[in-house]
C-alpha positions in Angstrom: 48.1 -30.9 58.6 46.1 -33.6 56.7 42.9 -32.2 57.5 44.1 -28.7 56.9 45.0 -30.0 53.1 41.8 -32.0 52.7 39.3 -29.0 53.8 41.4 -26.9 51.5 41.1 -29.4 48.4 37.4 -29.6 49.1 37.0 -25.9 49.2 39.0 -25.5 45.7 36.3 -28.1 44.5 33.6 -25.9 45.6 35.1 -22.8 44.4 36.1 -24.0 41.0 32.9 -25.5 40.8 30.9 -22.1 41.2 33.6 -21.0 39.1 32.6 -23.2 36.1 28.9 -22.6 37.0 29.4 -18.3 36.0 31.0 -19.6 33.2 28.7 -21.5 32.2 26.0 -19.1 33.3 27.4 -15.8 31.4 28.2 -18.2 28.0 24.6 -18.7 28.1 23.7 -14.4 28.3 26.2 -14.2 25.5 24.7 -17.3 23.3 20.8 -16.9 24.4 20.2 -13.4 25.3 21.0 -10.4 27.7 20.6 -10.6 31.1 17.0 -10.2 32.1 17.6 -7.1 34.9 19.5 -5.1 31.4 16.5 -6.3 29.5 14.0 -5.2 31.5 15.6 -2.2 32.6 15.6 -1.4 28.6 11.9 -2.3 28.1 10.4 -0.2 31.1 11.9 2.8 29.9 11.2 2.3 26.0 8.4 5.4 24.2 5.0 3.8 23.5 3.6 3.7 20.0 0.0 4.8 19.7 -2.3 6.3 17.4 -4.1 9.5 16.6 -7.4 8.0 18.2 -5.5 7.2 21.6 -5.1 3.4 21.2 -1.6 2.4 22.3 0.0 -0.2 19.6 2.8 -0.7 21.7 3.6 -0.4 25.1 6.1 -1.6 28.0 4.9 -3.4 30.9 6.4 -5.3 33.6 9.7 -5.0 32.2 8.3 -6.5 29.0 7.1 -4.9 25.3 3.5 -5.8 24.9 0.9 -5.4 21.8 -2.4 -4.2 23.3 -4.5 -4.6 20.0 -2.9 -8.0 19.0 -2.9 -8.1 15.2 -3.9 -4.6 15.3 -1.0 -2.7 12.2 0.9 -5.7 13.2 3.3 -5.2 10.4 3.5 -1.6 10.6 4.5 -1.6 14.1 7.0 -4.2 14.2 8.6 -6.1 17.2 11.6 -6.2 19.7 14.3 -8.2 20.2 16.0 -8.4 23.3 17.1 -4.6 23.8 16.2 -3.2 20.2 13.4 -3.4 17.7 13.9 -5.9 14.8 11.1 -4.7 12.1 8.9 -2.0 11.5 8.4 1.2 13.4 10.0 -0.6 16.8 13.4 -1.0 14.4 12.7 2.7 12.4 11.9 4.7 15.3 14.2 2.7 17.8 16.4 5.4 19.2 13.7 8.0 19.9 11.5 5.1 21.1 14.6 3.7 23.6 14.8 7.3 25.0 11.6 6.9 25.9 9.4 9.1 23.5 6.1 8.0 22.5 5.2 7.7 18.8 2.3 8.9 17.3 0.9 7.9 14.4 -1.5 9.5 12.0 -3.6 5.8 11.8 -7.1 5.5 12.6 -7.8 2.6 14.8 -11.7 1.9 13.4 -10.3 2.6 9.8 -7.3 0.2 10.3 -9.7 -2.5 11.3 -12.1 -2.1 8.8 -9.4 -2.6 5.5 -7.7 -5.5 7.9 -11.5 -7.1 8.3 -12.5 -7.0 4.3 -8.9 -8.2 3.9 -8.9 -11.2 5.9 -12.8 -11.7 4.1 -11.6 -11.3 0.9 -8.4 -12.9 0.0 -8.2 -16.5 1.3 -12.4 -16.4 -0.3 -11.0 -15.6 -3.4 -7.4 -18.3 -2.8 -5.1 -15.0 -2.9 -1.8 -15.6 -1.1 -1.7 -12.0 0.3 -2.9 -8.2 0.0 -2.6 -4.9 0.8 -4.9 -1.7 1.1 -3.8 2.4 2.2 -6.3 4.5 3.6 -5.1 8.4 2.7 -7.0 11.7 4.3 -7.3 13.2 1.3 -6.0 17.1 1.5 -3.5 16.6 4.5 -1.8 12.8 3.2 -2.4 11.4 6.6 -2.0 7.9 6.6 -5.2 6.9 8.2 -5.0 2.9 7.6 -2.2 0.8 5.9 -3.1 -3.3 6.3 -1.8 -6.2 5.4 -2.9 -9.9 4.6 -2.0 -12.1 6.0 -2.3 -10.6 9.6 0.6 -10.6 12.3 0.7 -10.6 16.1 4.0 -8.9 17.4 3.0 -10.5 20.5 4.2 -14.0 19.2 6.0 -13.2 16.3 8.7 -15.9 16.4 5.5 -18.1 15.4 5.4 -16.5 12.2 7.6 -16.7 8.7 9.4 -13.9 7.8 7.4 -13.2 4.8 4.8 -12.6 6.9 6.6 -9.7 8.8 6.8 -7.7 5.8 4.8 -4.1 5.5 3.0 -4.6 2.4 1.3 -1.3 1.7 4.9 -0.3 1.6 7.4 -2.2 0.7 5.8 -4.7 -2.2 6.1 -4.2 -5.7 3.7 -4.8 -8.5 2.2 -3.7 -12.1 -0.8 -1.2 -11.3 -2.5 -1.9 -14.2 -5.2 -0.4 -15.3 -5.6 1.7 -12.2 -2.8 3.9 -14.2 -5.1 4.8 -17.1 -7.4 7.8 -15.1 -3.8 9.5 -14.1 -2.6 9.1 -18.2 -6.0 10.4 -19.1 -6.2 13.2 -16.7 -2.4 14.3 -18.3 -3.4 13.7 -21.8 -6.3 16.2 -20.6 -4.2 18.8 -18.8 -2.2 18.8 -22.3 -4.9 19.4 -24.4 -4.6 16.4 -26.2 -8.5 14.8 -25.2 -11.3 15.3 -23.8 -14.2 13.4 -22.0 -16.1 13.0 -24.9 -13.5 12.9 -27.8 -14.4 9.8 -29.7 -11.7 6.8 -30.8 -12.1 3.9 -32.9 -11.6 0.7 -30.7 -11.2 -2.7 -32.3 -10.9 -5.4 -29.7 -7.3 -5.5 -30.8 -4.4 -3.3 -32.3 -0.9 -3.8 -33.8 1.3 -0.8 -32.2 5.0 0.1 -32.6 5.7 -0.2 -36.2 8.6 -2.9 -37.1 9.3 -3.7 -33.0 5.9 -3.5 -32.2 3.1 -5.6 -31.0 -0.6 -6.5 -30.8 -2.7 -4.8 -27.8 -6.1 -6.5 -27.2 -8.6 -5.8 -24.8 -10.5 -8.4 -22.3 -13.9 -6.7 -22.3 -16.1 -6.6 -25.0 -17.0 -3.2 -26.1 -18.4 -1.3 -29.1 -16.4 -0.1 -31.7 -15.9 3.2 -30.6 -15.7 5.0 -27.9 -15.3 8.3 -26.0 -12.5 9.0 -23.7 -15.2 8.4 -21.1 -15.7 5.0 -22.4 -12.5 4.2 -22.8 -12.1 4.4 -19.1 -15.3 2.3 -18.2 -14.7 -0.4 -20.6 -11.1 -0.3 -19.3 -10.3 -0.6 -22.9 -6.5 -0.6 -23.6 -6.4 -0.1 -27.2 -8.6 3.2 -26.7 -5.5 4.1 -24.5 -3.6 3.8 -26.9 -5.3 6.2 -29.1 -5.3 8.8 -26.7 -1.2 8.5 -26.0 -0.4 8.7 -29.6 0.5 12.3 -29.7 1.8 13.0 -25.8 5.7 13.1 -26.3 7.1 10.1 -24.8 9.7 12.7 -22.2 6.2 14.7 -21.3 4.4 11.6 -20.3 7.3 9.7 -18.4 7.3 13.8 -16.4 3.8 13.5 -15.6 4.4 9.6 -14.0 7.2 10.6 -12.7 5.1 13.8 -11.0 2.3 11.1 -10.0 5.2 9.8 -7.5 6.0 6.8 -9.7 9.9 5.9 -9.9 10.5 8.4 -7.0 11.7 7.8 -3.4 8.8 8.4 -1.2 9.5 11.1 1.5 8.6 9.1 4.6 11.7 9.8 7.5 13.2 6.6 8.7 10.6 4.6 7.3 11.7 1.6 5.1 9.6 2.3 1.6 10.3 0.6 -1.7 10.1 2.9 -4.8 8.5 1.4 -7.9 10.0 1.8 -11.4 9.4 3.6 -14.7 11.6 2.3 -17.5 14.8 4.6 -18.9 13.5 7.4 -21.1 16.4 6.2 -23.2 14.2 2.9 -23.9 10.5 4.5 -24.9 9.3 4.3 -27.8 5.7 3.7 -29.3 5.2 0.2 -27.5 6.9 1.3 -24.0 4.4 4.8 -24.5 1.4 2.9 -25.0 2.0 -0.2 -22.6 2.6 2.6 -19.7 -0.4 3.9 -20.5 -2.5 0.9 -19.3 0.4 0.6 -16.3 2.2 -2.4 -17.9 6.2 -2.4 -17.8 6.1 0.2 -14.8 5.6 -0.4 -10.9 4.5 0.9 -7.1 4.1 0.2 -4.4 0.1 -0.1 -2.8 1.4 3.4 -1.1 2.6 5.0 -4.3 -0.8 4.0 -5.8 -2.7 5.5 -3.3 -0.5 8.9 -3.5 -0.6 9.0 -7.5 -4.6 8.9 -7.2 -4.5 11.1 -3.9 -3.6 13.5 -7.1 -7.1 13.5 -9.0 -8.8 13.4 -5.2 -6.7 16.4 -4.2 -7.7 18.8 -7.4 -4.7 17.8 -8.8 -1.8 18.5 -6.1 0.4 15.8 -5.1 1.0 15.7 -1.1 3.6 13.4 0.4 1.9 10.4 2.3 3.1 11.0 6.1 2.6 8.0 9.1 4.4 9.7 12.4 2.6 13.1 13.4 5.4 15.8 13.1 8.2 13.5 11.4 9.1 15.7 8.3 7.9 18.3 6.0 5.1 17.3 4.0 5.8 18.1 -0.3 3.3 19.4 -1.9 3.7 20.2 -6.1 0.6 21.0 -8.7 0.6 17.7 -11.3 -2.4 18.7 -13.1 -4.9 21.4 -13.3 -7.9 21.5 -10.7 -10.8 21.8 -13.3 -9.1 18.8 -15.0 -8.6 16.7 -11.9 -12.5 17.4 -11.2 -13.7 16.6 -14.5 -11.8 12.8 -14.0 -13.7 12.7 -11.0 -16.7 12.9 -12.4 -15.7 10.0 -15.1 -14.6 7.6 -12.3 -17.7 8.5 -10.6 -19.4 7.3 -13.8 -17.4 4.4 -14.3 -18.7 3.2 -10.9 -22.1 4.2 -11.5 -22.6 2.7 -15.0 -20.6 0.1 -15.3 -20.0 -1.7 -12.1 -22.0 -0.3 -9.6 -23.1 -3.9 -7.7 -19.5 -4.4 -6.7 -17.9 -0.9 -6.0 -21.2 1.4 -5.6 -23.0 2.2 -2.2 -26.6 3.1 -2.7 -27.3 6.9 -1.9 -23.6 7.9 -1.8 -21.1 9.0 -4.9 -17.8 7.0 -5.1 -15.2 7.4 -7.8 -12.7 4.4 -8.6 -11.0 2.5 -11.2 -10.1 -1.4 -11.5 -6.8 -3.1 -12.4 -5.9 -6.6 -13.3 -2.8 -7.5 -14.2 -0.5 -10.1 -15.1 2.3 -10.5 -12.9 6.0 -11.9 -13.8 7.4 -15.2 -13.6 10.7 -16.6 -12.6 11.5 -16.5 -16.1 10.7 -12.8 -16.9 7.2 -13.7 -18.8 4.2 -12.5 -18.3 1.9 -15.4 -16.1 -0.9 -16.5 -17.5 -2.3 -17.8 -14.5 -1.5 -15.1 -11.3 -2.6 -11.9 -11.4 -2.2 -8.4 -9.3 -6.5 -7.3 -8.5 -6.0 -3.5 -7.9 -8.6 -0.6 -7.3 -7.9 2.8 -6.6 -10.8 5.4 -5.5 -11.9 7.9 -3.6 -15.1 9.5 -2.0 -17.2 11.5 -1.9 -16.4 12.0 -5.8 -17.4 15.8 -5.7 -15.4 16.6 -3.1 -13.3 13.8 -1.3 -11.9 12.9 1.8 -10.6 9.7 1.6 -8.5 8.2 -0.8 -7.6 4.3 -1.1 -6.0 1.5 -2.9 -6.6 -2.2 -3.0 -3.4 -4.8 -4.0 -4.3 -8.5 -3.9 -1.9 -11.2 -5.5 -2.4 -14.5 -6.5 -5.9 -14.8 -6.3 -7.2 -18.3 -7.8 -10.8 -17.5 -8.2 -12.5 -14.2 -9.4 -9.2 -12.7 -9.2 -10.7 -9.6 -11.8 -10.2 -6.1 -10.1 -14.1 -6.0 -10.1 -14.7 -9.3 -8.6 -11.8 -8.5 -5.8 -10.5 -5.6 -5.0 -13.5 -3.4 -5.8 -15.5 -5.6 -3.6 -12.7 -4.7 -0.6 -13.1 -0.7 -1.8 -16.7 -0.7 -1.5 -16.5 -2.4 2.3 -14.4 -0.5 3.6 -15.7 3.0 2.3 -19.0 1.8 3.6 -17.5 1.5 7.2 -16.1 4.7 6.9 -19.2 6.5 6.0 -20.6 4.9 8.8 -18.3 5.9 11.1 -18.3 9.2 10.0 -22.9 9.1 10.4 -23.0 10.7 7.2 -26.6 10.8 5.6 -27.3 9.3 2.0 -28.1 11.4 -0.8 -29.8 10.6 -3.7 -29.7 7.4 -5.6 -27.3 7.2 -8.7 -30.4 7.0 -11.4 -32.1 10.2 -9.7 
């Protein structure tokens, strides 16, 4: 009987033992993660991402989620958690992707990691603390590159802040800047109210807005006056001001509004920030005329890129898309097509005579505008010291294909739109013409 009670004891030992062990063994699935058969069985059968040139993004193997291109639209695509995606297209596309569907996307591989290449060249060169460019087919909205600085490996993204996770192109706010001034002129144009050549007195400086007003200066010296098309290569904002004195402050805030600014982007499931135009309620002369160099409004890198697609496009708006067959693209008219040529042809000249060196390419006609501006402090001031270098253009100027837009912040050194982000324009365009073999023509002083 003694023996019969000691074997017993010693197998409750053992069995409460193993007992404990489970315990302790499905307290750790619950606190660290989901059992690895459930995880892998959820991996192997999850959709791959890929893009329009056939590279696969994303991709599950051996009961893992892998990255094939590394760094590669990092951002954009995301990453995984155990059974569900945690950021970017892995978390916006997760049930279609879980039910094993594959993703395609409307990105160009080569174009991707050309603006990812001038990027990574250009921002820590010039101290910049991070950046953004979009890459638009002109006539059909494609998305054909959206990067971000600085770059992100899914692959080991627990090794990276969160900040870094973030999808720039869409999701970060900032001032355009002078970037805005080609879309103002091109509706002061489609209203009659200038022309190319209309001439304006331009003092380096100008008090506007009556008792609440203020004093707008310019940074760039200039002559005295100048025509609409000088306004717009001297980047003068005071000649901006002149040529927004007449356009009702309810027809201008329409044709910003029409330009995509302050509107929810159409992009399904996507996470996209929507910049902001100011109440109606609150313009008057000041609000009119600081809107009209892109001060006291903002976008997004992709808004930007979709509110110039517009003078590209002969004046029709089409809605950026990402994911091939994901929603109806919009189309509406903002401003007339002889109009949205005829800006054409002044960005083309803005590049050609005035800063040529850092946003021209020998033998080929590109069309673009600069921005610098100040950003806002912690206290709701204007910085005096960080700055947003934008550039929106597109090519070729007669007839384009491409559309893009440059955002760096914080940039230390050179941190003027024509020092910075013209610099990243002019790379990446040359890469595309490249790619695409196509011949020069003739030089810009033929």
């Amino acid at each position: 009987m003694e023996v019969k009670i000691r074997n017993r004891s010693a197998f409750m030992r053992v069995l409460a033992l193993g007992m404990f062990l489970l315990l302790v063994w499905a307290y750790g699935q619950l606190e660290w993660g989901v059992p690895q058969a459930v995880r892998s069985s959820v991996m192997q059968g999850r959709g791959k991402i890929v893009t329009s040139d056939g590279k696969v993004l994303a991709m599950s193997r051996d009961g893992k989620r892998v990255y094939p291109q590394g760094q590669i639209a990092g951002q954009l695509v995301g990453m995984m958690g155990a059974t569900e995606g945690l950021e970017g297209l892995e978390a916006a596309y997760n049930d279609s992707l879980a039910a094993g569907q594959t993703l395609k996307l409307t990105l160009d591989t080569q174009v991707q990691a050309s603006a990812e290449a001038a990027l990574a060249r250009a921002v820590p060169a010039h101290r910049g603390e991070f950046g953004s460019v979009v890459v638009l087919e002109t006539r059909t909205g494609r998305v054909l590159a959206a990067a971000t600085y600085p770059p992100f490996d899914p692959n080991q993204w627990r090794r990276y802040k969160p900040d870094v996770w973030l999808n720039r192109p869409f999701v970060t706010r900032f001032e355009p800047g002078s970037t805005v001034k080609p879309l103002v002129v091109a509706a002061a144009m489609n209203e009659g109210l200038t022309t190319p050549d209309t001439v304006y007195s331009t003092p380096m400086r100008r008090f506007v807005g009556g008792r609440w007003g203020s004093t707008i200066g310019d940074a760039v010296a200039h002559p005295s006056s100048l025509n609409t098309q000088g306004v717009l290569r001297y980047s003068s904002n005071v000649g901006m001001t002149h040529i927004v004195e007449r356009f009702p402050s309810e027809d201008l805030y329409g044709y910003l509004q029409d330009y995509g600014f302050g509107r929810q982007m159409s992009l399904p499931n996507l996470p996209a920030a929507t910049g902001s135009l100011q109440p109606l309620a609150r313009w008057n002369d000041l609000v009119r005329a600081t809107n009209s160099f892109g001060q006291g409004m903002s976008s997004t890198n992709l808004q930007l890129a979709a509110a110039f697609n517009v003078l590209a496009n002969d004046g029709q708006y089409v809605t950026p898309r990402l994911v091939e067959g994901a929603g109806g693209v919009e189309r509406r008219n903002v401003i007339r097509p002889e109009v949205a040529r005829a800006t054409r042809l002044m960005l083309r000249n803005v590049i050609n005579e005035g800063i040529f060196a850092k946003a021209g390419i020998e033998g080929y006609d590109l069309a673009g505008k600069t921005g610098t501006a100040q950003t806002v402090d912690a206290n709701g001031r204007y910085s005096k010291t960080i700055y947003d270098s934008t550039f929106g253009g597109f090519f070729p100027a007669e007839s384009p294909r491409v559309t893009i837009a440059v955002m760096v912040h914080g940039a230390r050194l050179d941190y003027h739109g024509s020092q910075l982000a013209a610099p990243i324009f002019k790379e990446i365009s040359a890469d595309v013409l490249s790619g695409w073999a196509a011949a020069p023509g003739k030089s810009k002083d033929d």
